[in-house]
TORKOL-4160 file (C-alpha; in steps of 0.2 Angstrom, whole numbers, padded with zeros to 4 digits, m for minus):
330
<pt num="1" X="m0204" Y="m0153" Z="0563"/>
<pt num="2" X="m0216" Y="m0160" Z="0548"/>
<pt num="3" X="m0227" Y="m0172" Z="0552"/>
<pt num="4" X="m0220" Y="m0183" Z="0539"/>
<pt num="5" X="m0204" Y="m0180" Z="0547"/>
<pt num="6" X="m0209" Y="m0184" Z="0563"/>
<pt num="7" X="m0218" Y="m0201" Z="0556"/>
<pt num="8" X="m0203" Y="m0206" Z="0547"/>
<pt num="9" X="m0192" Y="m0205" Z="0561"/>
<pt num="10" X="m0205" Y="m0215" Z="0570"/>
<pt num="11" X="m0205" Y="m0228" Z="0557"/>
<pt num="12" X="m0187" Y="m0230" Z="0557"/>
<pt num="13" X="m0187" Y="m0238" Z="0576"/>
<pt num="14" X="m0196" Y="m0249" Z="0574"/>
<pt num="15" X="m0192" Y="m0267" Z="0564"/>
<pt num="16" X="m0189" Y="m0265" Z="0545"/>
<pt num="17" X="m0198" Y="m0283" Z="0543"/>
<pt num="18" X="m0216" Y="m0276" Z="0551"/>
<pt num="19" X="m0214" Y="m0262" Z="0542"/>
<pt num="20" X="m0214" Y="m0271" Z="0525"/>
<pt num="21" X="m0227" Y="m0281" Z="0532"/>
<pt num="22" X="m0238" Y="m0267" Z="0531"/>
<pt num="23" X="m0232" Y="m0261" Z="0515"/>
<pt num="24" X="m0236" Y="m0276" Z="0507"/>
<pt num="25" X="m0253" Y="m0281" Z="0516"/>
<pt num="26" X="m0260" Y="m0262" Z="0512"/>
<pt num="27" X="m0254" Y="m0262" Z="0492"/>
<pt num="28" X="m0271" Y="m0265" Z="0487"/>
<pt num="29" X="m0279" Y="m0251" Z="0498"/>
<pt num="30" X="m0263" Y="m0241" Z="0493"/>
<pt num="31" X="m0266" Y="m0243" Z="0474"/>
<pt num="32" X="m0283" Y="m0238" Z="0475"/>
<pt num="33" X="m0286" Y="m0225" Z="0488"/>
<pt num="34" X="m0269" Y="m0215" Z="0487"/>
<pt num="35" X="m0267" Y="m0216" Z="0466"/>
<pt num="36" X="m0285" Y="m0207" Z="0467"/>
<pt num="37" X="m0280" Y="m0194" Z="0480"/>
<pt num="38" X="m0263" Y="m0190" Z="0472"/>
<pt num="39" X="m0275" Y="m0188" Z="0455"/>
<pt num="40" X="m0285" Y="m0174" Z="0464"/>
<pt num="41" X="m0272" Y="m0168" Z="0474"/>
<pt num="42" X="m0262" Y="m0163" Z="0456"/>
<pt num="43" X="m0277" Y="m0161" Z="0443"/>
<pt num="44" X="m0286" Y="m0148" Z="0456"/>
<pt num="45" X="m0274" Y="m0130" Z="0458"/>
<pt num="46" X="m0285" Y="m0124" Z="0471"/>
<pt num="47" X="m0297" Y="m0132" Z="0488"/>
<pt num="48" X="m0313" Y="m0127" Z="0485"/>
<pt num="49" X="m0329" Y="m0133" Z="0487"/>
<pt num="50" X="m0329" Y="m0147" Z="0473"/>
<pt num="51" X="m0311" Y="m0152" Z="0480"/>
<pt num="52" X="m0321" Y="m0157" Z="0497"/>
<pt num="53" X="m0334" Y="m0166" Z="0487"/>
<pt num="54" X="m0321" Y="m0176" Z="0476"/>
<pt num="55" X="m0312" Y="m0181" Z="0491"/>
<pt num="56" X="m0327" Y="m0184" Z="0501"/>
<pt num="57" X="m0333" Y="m0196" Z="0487"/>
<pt num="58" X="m0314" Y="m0204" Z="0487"/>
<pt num="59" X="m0313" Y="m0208" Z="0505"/>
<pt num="60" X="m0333" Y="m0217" Z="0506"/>
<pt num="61" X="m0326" Y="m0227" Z="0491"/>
<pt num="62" X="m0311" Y="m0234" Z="0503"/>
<pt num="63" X="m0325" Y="m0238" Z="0515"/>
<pt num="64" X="m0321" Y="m0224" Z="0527"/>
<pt num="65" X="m0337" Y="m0224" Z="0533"/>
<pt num="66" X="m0348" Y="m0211" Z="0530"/>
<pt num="67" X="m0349" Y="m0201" Z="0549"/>
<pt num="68" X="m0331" Y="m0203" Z="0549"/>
<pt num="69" X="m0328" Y="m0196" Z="0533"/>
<pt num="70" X="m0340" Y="m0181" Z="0536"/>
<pt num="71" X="m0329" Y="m0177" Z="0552"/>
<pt num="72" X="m0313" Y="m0178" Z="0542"/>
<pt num="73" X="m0317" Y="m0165" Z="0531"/>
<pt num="74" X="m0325" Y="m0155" Z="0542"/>
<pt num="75" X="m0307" Y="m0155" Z="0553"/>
<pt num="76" X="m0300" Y="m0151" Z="0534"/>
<pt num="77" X="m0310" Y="m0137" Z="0532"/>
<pt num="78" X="m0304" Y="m0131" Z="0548"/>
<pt num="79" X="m0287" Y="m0134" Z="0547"/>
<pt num="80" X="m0287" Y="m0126" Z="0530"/>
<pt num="81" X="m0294" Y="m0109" Z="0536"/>
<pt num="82" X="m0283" Y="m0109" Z="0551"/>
<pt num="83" X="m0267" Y="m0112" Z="0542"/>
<pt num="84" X="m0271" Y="m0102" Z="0528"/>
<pt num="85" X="m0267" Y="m0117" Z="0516"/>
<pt num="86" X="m0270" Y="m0115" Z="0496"/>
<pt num="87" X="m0262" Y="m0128" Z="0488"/>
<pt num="88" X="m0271" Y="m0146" Z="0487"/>
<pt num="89" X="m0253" Y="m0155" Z="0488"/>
<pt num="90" X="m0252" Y="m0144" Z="0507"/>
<pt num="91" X="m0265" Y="m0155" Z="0513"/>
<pt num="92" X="m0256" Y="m0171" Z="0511"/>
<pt num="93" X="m0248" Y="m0172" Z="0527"/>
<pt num="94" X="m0263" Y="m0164" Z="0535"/>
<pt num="95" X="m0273" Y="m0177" Z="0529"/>
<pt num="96" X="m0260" Y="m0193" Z="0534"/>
<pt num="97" X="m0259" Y="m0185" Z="0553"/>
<pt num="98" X="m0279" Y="m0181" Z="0554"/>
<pt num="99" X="m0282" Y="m0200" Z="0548"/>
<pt num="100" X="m0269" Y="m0208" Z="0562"/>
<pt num="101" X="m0276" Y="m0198" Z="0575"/>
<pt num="102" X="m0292" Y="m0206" Z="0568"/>
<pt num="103" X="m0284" Y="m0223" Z="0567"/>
<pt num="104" X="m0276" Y="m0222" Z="0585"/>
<pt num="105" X="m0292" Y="m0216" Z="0596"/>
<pt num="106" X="m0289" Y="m0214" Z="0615"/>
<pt num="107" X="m0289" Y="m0232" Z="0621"/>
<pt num="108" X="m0275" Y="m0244" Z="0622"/>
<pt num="109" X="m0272" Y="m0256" Z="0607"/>
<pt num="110" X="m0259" Y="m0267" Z="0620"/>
<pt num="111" X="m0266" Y="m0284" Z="0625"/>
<pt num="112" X="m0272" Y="m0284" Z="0644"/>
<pt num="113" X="m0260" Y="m0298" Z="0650"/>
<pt num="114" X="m0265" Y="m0309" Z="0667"/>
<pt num="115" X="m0253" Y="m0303" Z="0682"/>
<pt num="116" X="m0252" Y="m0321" Z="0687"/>
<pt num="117" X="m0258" Y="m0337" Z="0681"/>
<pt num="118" X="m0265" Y="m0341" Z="0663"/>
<pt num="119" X="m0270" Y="m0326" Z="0650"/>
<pt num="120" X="m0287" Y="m0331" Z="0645"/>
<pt num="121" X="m0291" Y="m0325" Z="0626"/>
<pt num="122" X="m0309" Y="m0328" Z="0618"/>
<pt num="123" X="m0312" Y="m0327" Z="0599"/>
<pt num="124" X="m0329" Y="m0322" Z="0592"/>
<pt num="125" X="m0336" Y="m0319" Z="0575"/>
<pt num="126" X="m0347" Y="m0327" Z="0560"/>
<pt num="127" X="m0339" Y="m0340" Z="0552"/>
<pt num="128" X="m0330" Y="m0336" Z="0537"/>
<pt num="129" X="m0319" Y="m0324" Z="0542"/>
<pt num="130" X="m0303" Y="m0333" Z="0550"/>
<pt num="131" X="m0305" Y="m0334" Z="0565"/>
<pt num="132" X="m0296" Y="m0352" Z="0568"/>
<pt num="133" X="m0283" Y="m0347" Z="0555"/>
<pt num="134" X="m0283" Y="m0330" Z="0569"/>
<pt num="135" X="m0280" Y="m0342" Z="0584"/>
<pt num="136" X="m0266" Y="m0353" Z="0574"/>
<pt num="137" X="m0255" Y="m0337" Z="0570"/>
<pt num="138" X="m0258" Y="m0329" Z="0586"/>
<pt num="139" X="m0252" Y="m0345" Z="0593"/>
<pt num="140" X="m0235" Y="m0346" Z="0585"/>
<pt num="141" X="m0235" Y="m0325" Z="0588"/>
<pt num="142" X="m0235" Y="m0330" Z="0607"/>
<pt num="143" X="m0225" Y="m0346" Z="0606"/>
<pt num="144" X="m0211" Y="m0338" Z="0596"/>
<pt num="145" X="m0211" Y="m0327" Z="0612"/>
<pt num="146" X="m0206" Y="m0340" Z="0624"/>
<pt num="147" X="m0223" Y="m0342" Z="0631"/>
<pt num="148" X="m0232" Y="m0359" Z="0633"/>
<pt num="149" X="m0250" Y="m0357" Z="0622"/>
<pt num="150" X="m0263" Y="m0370" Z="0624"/>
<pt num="151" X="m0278" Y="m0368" Z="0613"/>
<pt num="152" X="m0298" Y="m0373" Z="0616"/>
<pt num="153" X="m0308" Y="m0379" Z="0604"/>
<pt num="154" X="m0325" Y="m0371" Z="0608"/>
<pt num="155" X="m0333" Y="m0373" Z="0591"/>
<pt num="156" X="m0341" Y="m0388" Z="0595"/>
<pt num="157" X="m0355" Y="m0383" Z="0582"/>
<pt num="158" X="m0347" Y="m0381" Z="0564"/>
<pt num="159" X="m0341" Y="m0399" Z="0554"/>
<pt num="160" X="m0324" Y="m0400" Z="0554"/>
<pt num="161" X="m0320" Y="m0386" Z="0566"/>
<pt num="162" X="m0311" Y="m0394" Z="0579"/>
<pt num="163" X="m0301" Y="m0405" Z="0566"/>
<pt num="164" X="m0296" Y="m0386" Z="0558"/>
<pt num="165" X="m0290" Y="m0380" Z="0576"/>
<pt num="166" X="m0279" Y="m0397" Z="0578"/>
<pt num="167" X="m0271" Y="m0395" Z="0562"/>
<pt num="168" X="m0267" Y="m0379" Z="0568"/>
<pt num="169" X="m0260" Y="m0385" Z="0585"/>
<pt num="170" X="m0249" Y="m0397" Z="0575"/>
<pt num="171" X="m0243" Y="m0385" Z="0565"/>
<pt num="172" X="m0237" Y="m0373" Z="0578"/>
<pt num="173" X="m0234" Y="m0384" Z="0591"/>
<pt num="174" X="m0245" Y="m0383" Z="0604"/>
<pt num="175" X="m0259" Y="m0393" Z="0614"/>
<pt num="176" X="m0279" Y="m0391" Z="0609"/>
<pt num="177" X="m0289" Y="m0395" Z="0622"/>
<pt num="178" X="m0306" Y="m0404" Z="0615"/>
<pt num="179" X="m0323" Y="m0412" Z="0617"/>
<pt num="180" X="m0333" Y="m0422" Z="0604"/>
<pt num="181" X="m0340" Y="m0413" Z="0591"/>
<pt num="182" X="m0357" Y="m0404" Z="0596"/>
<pt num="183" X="m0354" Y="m0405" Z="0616"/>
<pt num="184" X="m0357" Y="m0393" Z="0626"/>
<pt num="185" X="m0343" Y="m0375" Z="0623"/>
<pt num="186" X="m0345" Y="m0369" Z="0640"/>
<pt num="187" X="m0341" Y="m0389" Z="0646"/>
<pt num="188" X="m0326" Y="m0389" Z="0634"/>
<pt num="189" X="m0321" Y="m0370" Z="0642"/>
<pt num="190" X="m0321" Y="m0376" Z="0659"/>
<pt num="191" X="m0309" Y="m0390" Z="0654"/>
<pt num="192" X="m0298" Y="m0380" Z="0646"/>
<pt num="193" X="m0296" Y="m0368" Z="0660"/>
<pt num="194" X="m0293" Y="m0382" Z="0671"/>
<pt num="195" X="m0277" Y="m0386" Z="0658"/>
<pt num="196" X="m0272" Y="m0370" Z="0658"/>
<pt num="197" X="m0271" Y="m0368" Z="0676"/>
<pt num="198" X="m0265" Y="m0388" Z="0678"/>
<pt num="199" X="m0250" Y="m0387" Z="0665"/>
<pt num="200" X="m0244" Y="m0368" Z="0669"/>
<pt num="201" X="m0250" Y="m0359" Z="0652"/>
<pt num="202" X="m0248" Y="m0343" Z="0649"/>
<pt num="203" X="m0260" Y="m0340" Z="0635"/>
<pt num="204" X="m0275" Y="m0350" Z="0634"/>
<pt num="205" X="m0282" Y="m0345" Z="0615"/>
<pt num="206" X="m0303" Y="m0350" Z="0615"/>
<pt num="207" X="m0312" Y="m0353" Z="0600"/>
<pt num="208" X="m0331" Y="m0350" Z="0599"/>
<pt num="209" X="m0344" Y="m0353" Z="0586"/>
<pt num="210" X="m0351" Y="m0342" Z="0575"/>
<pt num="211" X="m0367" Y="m0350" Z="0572"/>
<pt num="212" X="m0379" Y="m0364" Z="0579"/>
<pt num="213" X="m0387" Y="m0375" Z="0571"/>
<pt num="214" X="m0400" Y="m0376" Z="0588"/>
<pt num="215" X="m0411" Y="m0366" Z="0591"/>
<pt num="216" X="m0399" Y="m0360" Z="0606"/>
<pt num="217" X="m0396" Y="m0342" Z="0603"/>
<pt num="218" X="m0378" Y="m0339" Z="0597"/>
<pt num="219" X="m0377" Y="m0323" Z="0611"/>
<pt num="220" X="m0383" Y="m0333" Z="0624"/>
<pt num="221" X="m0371" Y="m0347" Z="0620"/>
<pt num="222" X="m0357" Y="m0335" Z="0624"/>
<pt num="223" X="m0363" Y="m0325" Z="0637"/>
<pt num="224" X="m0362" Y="m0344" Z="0645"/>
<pt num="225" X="m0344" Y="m0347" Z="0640"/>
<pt num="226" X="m0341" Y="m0330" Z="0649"/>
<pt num="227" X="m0349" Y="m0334" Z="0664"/>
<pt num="228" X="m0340" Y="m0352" Z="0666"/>
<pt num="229" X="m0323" Y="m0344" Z="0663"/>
<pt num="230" X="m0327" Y="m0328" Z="0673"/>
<pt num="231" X="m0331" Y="m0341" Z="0689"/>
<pt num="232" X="m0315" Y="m0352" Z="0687"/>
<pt num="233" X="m0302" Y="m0335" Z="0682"/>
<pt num="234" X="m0312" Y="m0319" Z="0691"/>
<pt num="235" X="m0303" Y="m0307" Z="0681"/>
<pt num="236" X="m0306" Y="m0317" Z="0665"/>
<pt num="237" X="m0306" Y="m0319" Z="0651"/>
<pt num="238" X="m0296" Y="m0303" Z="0650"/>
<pt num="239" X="m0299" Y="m0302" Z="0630"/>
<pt num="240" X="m0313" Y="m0305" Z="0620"/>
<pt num="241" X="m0307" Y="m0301" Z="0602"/>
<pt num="242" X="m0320" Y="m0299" Z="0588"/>
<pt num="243" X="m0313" Y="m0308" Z="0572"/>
<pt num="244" X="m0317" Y="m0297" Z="0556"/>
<pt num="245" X="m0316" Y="m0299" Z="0537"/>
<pt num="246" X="m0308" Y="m0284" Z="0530"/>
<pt num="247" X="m0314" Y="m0287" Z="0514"/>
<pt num="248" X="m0334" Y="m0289" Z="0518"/>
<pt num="249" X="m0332" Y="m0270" Z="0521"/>
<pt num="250" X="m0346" Y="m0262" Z="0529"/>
<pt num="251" X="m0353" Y="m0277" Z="0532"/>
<pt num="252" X="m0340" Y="m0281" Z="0544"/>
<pt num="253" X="m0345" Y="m0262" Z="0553"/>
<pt num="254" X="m0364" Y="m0271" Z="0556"/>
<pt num="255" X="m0358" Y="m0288" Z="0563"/>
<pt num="256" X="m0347" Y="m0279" Z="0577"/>
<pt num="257" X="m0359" Y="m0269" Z="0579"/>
<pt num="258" X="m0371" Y="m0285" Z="0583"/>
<pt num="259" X="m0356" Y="m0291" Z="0593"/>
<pt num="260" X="m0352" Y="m0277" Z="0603"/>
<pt num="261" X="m0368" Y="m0275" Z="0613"/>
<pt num="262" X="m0369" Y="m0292" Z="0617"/>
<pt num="263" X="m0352" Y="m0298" Z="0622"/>
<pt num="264" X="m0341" Y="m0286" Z="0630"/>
<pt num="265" X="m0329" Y="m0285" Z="0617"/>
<pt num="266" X="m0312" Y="m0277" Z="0621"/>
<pt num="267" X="m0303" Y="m0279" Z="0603"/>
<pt num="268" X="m0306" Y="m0282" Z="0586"/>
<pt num="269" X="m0293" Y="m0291" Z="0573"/>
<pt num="270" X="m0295" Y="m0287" Z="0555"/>
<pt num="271" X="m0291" Y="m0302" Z="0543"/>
<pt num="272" X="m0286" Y="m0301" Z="0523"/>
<pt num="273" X="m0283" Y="m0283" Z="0523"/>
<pt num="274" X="m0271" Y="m0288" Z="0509"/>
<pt num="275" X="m0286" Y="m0294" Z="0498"/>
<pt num="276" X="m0294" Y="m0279" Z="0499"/>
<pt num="277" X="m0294" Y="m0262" Z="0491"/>
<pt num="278" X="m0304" Y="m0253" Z="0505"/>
<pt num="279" X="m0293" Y="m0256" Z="0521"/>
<pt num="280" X="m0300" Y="m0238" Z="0526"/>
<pt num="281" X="m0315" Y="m0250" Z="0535"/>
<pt num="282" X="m0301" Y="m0250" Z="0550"/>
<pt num="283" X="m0303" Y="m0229" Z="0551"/>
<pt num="284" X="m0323" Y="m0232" Z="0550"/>
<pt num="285" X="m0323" Y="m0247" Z="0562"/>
<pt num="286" X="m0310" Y="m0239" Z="0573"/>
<pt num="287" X="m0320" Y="m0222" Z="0574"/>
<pt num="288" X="m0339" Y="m0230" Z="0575"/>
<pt num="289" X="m0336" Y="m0242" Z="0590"/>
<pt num="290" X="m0322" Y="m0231" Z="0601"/>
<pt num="291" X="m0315" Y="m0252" Z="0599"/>
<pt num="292" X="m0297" Y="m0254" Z="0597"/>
<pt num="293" X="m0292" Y="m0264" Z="0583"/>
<pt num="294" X="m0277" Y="m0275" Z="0592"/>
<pt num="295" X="m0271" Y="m0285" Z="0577"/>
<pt num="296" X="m0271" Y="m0284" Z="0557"/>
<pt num="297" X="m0271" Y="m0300" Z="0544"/>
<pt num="298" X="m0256" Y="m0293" Z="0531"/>
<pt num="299" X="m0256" Y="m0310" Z="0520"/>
<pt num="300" X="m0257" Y="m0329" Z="0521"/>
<pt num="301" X="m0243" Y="m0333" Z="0530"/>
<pt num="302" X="m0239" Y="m0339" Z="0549"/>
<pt num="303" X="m0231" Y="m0321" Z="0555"/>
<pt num="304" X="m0242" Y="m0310" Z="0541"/>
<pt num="305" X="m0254" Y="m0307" Z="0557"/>
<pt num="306" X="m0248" Y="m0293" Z="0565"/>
<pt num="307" X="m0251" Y="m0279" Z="0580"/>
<pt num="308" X="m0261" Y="m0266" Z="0574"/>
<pt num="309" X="m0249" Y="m0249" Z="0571"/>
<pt num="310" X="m0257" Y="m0233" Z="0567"/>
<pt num="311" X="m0242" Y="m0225" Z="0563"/>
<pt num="312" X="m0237" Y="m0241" Z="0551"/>
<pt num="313" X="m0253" Y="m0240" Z="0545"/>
<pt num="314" X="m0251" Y="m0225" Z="0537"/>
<pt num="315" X="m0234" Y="m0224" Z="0533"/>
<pt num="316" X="m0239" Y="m0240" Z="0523"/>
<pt num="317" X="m0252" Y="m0230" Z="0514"/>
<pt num="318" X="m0243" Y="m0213" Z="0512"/>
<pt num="319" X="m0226" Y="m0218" Z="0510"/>
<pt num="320" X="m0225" Y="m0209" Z="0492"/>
<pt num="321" X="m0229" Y="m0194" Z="0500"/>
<pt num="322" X="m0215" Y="m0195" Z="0513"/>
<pt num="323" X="m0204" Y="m0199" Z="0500"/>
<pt num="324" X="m0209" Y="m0183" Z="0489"/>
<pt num="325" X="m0207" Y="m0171" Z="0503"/>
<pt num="326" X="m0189" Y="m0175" Z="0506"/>
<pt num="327" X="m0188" Y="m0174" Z="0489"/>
<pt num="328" X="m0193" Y="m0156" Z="0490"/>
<pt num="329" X="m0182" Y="m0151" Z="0505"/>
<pt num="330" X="m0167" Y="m0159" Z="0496"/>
């Protein structure tokens, strides 16, 4: 069976609402990047050298990274030769599979869940990049769920932080646990913890800062956070999820970077993929750190945060593609 095929029939068992989710959130990228392969894939009759290079040039432009790119074409080169494959427009479903084995990787992009007691969530990331908008979404993600979500408001540093988090809990439903503003995080942690446990939470969601205004150094801030959780919950907090503005682009590659040495991350969300043009920074972020990406920002509204999907991913992208190669069969 084609791998289009086989994606397609993928696609169609799971929820037509998240797959147009992921239609709409990727139009941008989809316009861009897919409208300048199809243009190569139909102007160029044969794959040859300046074919690579076109496409090479193409997939840096999406903000595929470059190591990542280099090691696409090179597996393009060798499927080309294996398969004996001539015409460009033969590459198409090559390219879709080699770029959602990129996007999957070998871990797991399911959240690790608590076996008892409260599920403890950390949030870090500069700010800018949605974090608390993150936490509010994910909040009413859990709540629609049946679970009870409590929220902790561990940005003591940034004016008007913890008001942003409230609005949010309002909004959704759900209680913020808070201090006043510039207290002690690892003091409004411990309370919070105490909450979750006290009231029977589920899902404890913990906002951090992404900057301070002290000369406290931000890492050690949350290594601090960490440690107070670690000793009330042992095996917690059993996320710590990097919060990352898609449309900064590589930019976004060097802070989790940054973040990643330091922290112990286990997953990153991507936000506004849906105002950008170069959502391939989820293949270069996804290959560069061996991180899985847990969850994807498709729009502005409350459920448009969504679990990352490799296969929806590029189904959203490629979806012409699958459409013409029926066409053909027909």
């Amino acid at each position: 069976m084609s791998f289009f095929k086989k994606l397609k029939e993928s696609i169609s068992s799971k929820t037509e609402a998240v797959t147009n989710k992921f239609k709409e959130g990727l139009t941008k990228t989809r316009d861009v990047f897919v409208d300048r392969v199809d243009d190569l894939f139909s102007r160029r009759k044969k794959i040859d050298e300046e074919f690579y290079e076109e496409l090479e040039e193409i997939l840096i432009g999406a903000d595929v990274g470059v190591n990542t790119v280099m090691e696409l074409i090179e597996q393009l080169r060798s499927e080309v030769r294996k398969r004996k494959i001539e015409d460009p427009n033969d590459l198409q479903p090559v390219l879709s599979e080699k770029l959602t084995e990129l996007l999957k990787g070998s871990e797991d992009s399911s959240m690790s869940m608590a076996a008892s007691g409260p599920t403890i969530i950390l949030f870090v990331g500069v700010n800018g990049v949605g974090k608390t908008t993150t936490i509010g979404k994910l909040a009413h993600l859990y709540k629609s769920q049946g679970k009870k979500v409590l929220l902790a408001a561990g940005d003591t540093f940034r004016a008007g932080a913890i008001e942003q988090l409230e609005t949010w809990g309002q909004r959704v439903g759900v209680d913020v646990i808070k201090q006043q503003a510039g207290s002690d995080p690892a003091a409004v942690m411990f309370d919070a913890v105490q909450a979750a446990k006290n009231r029977g939470a589920d899902i404890l969601l913990c906002d951090t800062a992404g900057r301070l205004q002290n000369k406290v150094n931000l890492m050690e801030e949350l290594n601090k956070i960490y440690r107070v959780i670690r000793r009330e919950v042992p095996e917690g907090p059993h996320e710590v999820l990097l919060v990352l503005d898609a449309t900064t682009g590589q930019n976004a590659l060097q802070q989790a970077k940054m973040f990643g040495d330091k922290t112990g991350l286990t997953g990153l969300v991507l936000t506004k993929l849906d105002g950008t043009a170069k959502g391939g920074i989820v293949v270069a972020i996804r290959q560069e750190l061996n991180i899985p990406v847990k969850f994807v920002g498709l729009g502005e509204k409350m459920d448009d945060l969504q679990a990352f999907d490799s296969e929806q991913f590029v189904h959203a992208l490629f979806g012409k593609w699958i459409a013409e190669e029926k066409e053909r069969a027909e």
